[in-house]
GUGUVEX-979844 format. One record per residue: residue number from 1; residue in one letter; x, y, z of N, C-alpha, C in turn. Coordinates in Angstrom, 2 decimals, padded with zeros to 5 digits. Atoms other than C-alpha are relative to their C-alpha. Example, Ala and Ser with C-alpha at 12.3 -4.5 7.8 and 13.67 -1.06 7.14 Angstrom:
2
+-----+----+---------+---------+---------+---------+---------+---------+---------+---------+---------+
!   i ! aa !    n.px !    n.py !    n.pz !   ca.px !   ca.py !   ca.pz !    c.px !    c.py !    c.pz !
+-----+----+---------+---------+---------+---------+---------+---------+---------+---------+---------+
!   1 !  a !  000.89 ! -001.19 !  000.00 !  012.30 ! -004.50 !  007.80 !  000.90 !  001.20 !  000.00 !
!   2 !  s ! -000.82 ! -001.19 ! -000.06 !  013.67 ! -001.06 !  007.14 ! -000.77 !  001.09 !  000.73 !
+-----+----+---------+---------+---------+---------+---------+---------+---------+---------+---------+
//
This chain:
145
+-----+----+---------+---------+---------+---------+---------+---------+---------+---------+---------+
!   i ! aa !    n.px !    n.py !    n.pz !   ca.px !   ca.py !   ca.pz !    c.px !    c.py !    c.pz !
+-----+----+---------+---------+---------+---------+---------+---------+---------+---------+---------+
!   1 !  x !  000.90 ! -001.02 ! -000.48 !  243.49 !  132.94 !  048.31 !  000.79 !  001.22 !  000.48 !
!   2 !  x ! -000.86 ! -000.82 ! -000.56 !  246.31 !  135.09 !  050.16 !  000.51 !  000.61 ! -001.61 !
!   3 !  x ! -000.25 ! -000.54 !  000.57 !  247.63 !  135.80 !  046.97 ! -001.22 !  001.08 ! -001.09 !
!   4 !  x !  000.91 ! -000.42 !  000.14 !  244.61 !  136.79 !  045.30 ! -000.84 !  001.35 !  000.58 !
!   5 !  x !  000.22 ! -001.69 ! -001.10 !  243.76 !  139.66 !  048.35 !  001.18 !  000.49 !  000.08 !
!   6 !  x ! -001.47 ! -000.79 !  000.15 !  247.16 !  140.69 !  047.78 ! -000.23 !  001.00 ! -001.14 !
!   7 !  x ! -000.44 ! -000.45 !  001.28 !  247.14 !  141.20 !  044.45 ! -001.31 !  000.94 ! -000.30 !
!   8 !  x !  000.97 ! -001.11 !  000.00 !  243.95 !  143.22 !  044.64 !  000.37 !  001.18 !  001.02 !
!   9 !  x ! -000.32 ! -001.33 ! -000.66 !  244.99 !  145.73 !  047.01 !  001.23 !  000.68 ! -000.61 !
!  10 !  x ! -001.14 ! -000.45 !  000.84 !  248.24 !  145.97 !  044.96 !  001.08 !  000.44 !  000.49 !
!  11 !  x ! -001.25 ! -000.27 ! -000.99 !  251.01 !  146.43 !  047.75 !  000.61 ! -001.28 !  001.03 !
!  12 !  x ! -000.57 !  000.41 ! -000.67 !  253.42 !  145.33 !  049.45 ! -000.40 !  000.11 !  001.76 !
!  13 !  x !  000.66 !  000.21 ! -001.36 !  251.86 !  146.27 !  052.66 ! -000.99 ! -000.67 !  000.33 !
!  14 !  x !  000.75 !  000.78 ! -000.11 !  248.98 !  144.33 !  052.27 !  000.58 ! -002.27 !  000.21 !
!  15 !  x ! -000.64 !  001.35 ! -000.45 !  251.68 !  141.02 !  051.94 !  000.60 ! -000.11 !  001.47 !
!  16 !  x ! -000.25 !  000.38 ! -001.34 !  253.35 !  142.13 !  055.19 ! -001.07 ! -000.19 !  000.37 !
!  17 !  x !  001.03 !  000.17 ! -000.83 !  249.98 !  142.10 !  056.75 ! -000.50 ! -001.05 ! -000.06 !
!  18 !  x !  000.43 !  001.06 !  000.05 !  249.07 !  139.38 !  055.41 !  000.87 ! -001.25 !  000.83 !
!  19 !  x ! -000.79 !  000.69 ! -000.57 !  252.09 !  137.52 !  056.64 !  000.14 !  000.19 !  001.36 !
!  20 !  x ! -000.18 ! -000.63 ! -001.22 !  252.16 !  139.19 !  060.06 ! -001.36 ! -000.94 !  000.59 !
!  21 !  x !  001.57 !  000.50 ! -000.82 !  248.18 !  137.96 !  060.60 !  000.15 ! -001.96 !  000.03 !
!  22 !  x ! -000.04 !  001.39 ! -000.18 !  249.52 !  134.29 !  059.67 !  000.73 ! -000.14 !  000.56 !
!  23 !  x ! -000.61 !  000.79 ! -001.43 !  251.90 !  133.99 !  062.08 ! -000.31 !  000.19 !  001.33 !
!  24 !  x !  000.55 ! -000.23 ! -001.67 !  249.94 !  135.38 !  065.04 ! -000.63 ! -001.48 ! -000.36 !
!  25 !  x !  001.08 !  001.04 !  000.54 !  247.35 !  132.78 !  063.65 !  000.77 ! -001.17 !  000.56 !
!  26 !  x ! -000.51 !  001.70 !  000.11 !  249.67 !  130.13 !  063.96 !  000.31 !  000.08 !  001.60 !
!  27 !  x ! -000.95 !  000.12 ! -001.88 !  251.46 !  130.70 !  067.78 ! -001.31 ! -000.02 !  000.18 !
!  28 !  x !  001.37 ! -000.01 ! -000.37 !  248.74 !  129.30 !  069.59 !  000.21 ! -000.26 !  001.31 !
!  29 !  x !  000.70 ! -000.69 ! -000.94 !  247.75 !  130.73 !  072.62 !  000.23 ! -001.06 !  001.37 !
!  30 !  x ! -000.12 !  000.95 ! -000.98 !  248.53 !  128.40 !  076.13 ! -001.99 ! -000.02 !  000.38 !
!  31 !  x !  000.80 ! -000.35 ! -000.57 !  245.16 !  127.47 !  077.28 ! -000.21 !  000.18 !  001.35 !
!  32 !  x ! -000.21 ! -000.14 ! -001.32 !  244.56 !  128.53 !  080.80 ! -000.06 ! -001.00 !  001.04 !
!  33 !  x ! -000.66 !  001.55 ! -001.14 !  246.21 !  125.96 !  083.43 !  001.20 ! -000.82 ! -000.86 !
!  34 !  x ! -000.90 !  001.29 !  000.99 !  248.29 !  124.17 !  080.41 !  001.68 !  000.82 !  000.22 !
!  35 !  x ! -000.88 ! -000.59 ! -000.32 !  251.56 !  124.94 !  080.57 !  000.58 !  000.55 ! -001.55 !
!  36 !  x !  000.11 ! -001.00 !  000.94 !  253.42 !  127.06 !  077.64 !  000.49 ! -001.43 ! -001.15 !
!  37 !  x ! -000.77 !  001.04 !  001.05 !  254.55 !  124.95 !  074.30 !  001.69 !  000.03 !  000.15 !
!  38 !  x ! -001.54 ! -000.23 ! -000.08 !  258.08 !  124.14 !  074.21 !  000.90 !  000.38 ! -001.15 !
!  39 !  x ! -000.83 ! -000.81 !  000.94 !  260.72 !  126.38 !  072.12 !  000.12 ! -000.61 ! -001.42 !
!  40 !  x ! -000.60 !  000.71 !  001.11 !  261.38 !  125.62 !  068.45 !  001.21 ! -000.29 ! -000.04 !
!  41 !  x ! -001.24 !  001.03 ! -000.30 !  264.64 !  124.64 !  069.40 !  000.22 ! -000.74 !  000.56 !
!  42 !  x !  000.32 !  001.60 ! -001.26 !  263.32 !  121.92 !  071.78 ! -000.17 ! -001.26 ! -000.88 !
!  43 !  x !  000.70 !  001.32 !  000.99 !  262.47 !  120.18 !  068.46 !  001.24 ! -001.16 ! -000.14 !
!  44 !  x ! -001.01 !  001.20 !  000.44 !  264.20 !  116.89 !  067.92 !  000.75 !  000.07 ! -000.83 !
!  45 !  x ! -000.66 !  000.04 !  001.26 !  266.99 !  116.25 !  065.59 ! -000.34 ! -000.71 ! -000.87 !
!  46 !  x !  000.37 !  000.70 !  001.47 !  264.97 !  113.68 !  063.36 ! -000.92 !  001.03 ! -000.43 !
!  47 !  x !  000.56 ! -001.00 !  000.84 !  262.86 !  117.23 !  062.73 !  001.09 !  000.86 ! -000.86 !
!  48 !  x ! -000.65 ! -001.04 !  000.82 !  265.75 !  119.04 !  061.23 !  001.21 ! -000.84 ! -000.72 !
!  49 !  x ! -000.95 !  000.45 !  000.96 !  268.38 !  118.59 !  058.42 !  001.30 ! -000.41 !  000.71 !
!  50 !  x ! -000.73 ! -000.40 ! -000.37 !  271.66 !  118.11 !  058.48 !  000.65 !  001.52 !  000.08 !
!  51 !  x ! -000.59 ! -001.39 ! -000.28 !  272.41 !  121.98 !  058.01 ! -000.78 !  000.77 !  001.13 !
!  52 !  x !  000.89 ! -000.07 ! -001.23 !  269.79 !  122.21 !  061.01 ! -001.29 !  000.61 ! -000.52 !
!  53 !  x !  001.11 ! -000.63 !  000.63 !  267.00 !  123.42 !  058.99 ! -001.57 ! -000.90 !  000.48 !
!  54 !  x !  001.36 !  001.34 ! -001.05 !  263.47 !  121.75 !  060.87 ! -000.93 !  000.14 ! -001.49 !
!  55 !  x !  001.24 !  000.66 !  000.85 !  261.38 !  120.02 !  058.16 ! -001.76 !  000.60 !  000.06 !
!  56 !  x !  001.72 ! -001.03 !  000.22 !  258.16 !  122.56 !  057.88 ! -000.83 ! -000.20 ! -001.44 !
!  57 !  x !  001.20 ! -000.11 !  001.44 !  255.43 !  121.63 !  055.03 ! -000.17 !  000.89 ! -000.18 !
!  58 !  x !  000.99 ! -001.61 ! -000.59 !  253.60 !  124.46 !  056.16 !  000.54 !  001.27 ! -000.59 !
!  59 !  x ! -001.25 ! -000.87 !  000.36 !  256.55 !  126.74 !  055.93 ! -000.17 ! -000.06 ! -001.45 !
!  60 !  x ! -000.32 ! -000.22 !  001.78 !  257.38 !  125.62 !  052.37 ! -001.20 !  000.75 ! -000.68 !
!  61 !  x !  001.35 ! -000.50 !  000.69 !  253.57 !  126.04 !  051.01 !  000.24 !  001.67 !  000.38 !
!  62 !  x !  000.11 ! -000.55 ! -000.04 !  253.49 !  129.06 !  052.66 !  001.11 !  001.40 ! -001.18 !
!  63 !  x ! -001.22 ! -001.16 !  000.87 !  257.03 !  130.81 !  050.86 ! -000.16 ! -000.52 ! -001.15 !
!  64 !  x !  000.27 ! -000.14 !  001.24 !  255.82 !  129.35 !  047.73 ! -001.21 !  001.09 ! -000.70 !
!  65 !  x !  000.70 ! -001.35 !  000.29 !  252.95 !  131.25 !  047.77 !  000.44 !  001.62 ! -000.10 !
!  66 !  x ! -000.87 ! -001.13 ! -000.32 !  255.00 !  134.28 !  048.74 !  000.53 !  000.42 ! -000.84 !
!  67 !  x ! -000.67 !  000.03 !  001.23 !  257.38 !  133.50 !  046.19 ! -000.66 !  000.23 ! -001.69 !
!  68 !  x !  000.92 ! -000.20 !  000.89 !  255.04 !  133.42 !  043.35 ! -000.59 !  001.38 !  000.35 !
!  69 !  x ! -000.09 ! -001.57 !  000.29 !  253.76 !  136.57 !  044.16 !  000.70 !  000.96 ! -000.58 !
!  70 !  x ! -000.70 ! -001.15 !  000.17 !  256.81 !  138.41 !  044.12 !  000.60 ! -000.38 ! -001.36 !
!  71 !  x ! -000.47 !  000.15 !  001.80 !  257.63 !  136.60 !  040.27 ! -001.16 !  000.58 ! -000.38 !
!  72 !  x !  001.06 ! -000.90 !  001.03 !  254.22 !  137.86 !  039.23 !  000.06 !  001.73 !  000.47 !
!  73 !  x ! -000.65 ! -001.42 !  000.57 !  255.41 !  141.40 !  040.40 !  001.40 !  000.34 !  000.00 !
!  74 !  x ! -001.05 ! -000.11 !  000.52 !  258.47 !  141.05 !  039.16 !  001.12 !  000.06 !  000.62 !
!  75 !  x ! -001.39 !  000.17 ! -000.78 !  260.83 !  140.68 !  041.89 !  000.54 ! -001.06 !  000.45 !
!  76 !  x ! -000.46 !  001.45 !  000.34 !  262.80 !  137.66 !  041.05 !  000.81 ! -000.47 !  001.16 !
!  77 !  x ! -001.02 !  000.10 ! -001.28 !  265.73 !  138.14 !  044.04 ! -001.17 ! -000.68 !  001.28 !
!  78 !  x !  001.01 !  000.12 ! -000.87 !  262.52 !  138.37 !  046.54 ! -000.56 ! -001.99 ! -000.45 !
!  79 !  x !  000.84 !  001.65 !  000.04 !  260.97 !  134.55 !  044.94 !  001.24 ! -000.71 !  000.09 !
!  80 !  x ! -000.64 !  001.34 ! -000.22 !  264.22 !  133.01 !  045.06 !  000.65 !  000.24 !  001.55 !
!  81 !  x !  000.00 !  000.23 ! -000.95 !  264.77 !  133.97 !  048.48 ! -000.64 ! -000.93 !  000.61 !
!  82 !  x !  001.70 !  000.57 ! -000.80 !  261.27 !  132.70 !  049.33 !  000.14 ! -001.67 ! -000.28 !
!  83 !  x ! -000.05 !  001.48 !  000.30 !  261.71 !  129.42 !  047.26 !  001.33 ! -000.48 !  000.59 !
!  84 !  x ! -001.27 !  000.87 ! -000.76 !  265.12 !  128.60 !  048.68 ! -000.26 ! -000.45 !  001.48 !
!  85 !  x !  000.58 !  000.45 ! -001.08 !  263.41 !  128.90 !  052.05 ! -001.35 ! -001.80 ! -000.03 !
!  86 !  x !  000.82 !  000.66 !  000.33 !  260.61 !  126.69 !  050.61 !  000.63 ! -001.94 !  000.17 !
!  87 !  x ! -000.65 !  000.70 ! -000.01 !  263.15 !  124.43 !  049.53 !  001.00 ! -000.84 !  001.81 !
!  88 !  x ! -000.96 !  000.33 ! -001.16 !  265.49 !  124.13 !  052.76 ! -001.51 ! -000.61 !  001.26 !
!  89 !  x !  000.71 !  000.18 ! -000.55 !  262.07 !  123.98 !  054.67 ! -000.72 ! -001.62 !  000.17 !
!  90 !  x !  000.75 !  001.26 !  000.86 !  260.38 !  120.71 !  052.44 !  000.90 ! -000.70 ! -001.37 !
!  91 !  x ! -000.44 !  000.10 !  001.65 !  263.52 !  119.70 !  050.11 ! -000.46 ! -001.07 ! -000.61 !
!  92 !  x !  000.52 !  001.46 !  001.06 !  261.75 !  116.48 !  048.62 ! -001.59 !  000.43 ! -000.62 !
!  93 !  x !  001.25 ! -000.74 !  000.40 !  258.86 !  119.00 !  047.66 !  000.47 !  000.49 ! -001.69 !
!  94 !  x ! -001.07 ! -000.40 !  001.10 !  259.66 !  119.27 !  043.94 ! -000.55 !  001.27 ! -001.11 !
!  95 !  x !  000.07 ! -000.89 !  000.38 !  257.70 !  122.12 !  043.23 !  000.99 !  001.18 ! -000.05 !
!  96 !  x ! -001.15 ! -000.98 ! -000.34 !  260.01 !  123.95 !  045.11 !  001.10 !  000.23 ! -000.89 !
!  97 !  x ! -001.15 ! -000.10 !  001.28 !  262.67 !  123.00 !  042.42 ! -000.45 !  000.51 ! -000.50 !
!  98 !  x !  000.33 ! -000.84 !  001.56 !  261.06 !  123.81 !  039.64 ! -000.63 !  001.47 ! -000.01 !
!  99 !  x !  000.45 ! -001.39 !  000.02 !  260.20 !  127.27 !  040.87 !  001.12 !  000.60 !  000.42 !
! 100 !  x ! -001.49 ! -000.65 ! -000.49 !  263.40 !  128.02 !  042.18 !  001.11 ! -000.39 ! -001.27 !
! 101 !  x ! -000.22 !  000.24 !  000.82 !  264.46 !  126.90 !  039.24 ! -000.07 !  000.94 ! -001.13 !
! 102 !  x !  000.80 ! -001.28 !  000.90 !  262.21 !  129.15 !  036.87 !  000.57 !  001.42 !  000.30 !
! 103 !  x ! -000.54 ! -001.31 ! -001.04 !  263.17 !  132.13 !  038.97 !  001.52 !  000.05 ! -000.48 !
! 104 !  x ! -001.54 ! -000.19 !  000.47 !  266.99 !  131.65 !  038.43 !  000.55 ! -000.03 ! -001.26 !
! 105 !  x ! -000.04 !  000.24 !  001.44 !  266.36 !  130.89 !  034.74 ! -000.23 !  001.33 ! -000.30 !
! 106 !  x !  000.64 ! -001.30 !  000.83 !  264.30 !  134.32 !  034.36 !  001.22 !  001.06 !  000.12 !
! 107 !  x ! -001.11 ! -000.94 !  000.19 !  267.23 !  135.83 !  035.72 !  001.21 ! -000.11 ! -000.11 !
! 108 !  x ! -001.74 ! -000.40 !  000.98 !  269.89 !  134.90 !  033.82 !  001.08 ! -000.99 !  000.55 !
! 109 !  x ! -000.99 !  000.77 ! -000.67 !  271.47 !  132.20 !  036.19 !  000.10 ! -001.34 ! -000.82 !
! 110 !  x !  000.63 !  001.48 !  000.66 !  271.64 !  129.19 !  033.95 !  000.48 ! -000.94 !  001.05 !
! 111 !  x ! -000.42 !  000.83 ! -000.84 !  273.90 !  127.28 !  036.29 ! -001.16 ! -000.50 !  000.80 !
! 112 !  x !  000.86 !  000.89 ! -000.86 !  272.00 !  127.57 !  039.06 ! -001.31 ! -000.40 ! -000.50 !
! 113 !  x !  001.75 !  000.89 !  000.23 !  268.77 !  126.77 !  037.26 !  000.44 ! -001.20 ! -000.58 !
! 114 !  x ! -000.10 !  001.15 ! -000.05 !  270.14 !  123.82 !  036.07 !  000.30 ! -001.11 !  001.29 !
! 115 !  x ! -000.50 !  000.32 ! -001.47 !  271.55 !  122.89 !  039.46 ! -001.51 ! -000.80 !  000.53 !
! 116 !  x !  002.05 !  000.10 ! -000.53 !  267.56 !  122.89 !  040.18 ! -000.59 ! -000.95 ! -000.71 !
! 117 !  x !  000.64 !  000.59 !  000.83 !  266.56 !  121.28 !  037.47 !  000.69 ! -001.62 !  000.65 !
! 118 !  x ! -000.84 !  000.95 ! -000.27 !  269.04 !  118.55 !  038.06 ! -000.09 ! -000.86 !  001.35 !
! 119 !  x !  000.23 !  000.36 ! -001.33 !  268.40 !  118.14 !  041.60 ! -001.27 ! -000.46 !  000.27 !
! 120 !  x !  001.63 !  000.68 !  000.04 !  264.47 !  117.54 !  040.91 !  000.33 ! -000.62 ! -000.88 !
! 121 !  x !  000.28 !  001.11 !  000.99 !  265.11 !  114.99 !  038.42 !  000.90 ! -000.86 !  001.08 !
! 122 !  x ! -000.99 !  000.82 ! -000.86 !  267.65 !  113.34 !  041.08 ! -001.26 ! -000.55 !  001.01 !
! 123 !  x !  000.83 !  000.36 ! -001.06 !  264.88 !  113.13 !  043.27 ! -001.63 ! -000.82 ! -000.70 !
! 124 !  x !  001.01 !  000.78 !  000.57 !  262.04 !  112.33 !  040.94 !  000.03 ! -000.61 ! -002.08 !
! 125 !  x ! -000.61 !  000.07 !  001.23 !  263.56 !  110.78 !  037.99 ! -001.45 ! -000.70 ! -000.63 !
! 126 !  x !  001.50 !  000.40 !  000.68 !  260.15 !  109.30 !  036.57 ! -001.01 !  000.87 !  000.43 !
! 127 !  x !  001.37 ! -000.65 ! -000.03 !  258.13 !  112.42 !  037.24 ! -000.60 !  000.21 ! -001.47 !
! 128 !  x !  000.05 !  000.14 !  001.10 !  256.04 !  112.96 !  034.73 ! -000.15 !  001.20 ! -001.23 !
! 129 !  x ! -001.33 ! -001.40 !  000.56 !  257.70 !  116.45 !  033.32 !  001.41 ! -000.58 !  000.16 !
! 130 !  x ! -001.51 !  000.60 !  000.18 !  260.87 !  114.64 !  033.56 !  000.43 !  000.18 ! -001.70 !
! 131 !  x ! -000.17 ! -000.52 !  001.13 !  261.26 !  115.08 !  029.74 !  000.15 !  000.84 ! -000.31 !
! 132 !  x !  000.09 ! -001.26 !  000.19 !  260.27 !  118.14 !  029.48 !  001.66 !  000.51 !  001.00 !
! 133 !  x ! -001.06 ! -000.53 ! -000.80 !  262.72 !  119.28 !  032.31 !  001.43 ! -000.57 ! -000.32 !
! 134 !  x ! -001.15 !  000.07 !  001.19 !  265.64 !  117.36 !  030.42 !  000.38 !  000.56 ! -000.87 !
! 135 !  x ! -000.38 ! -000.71 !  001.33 !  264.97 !  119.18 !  027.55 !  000.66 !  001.82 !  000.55 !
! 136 !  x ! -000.43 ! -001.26 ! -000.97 !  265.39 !  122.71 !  029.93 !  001.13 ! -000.35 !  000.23 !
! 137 !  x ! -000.88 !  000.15 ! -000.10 !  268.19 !  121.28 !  031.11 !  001.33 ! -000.33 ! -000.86 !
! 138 !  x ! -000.57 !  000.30 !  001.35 !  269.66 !  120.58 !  027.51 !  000.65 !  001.74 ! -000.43 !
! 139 !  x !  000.35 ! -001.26 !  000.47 !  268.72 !  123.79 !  026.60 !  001.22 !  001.12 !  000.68 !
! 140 !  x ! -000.56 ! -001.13 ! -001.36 !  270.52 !  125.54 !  029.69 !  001.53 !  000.15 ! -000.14 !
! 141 !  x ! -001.45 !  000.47 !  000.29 !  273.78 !  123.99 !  028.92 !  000.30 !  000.33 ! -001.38 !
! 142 !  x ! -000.64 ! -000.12 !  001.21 !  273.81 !  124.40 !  025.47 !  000.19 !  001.83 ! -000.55 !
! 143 !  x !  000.04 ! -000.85 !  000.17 !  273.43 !  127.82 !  025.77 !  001.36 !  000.70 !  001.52 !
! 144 !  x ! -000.81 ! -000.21 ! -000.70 !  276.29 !  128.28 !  028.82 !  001.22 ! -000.40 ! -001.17 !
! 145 !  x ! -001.00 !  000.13 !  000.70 !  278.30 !  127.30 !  025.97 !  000.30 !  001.15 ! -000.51 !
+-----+----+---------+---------+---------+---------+---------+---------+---------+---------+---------+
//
């Protein structure tokens, strides 16, 4: 839906805004007498990685959406920012590969899109694009030659 009222107003100011109105949305508000929430760095260490990155669904969905935007207007640097966040956010999310993936393919990285590719088949070796994404990954290499 966010992308959709984006992509009709046709700017980039309409994504900051959009992004700006979902994170007020989200900080939520003490109710009066409660006391305040505690810091996102209060969070536990079974919430975050080892490179300290805190395990956000939310997060990911959200910079995939993001990300996809900025491949359908054409700014590839901008989606693989977004999906690497996506990624570091939810890495057993394997969309995230294969869009961070796509993205590094469109522009010319074969490595790292195999890297991607490689890393979602490590994780879901019986998905069921696993074939398909072998054959990408065939493909990727035989052409780094």
């Amino acid at each position: 839906m966010l992308i959709r009222m984006i992509a009709r107003t046709g700017g980039h100011l309409a994504l900051v805004l959009a992004l700006a109105f979902s994170a007020v949305s989200r900080a939520a508000s003490p109710v009066q007498g409660q006391k305040n929430p505690p810091p996102q760095s209060a969070q536990s260490d079974d919430d975050r990685d080892q490179n300290g990155a805190t395990y956000d669904p939310g997060r990911a969905s959200e910079d995939i959406e993001v990300g996809t935007f900025y491949m359908h207007k054409g700014d590839i640097d901008a989606a693989i920012a977004r999906f690497e966040d996506a990624v570091r956010s939810q890495p057993n999310r394997g969309q995230s590969w294969l869009l961070l993936g796509g993205a590094y393919e469109k522009k010319g990285d074969r490595d790292a899109a195999r890297k991607c590719y490689q890393d979602y088949l490590k994780m879901f070796p019986k998905a069921p694009d696993a074939e398909k994404i072998h054959r990408k990954i065939e493909k990727l290499s035989a052409k780094a030659r």
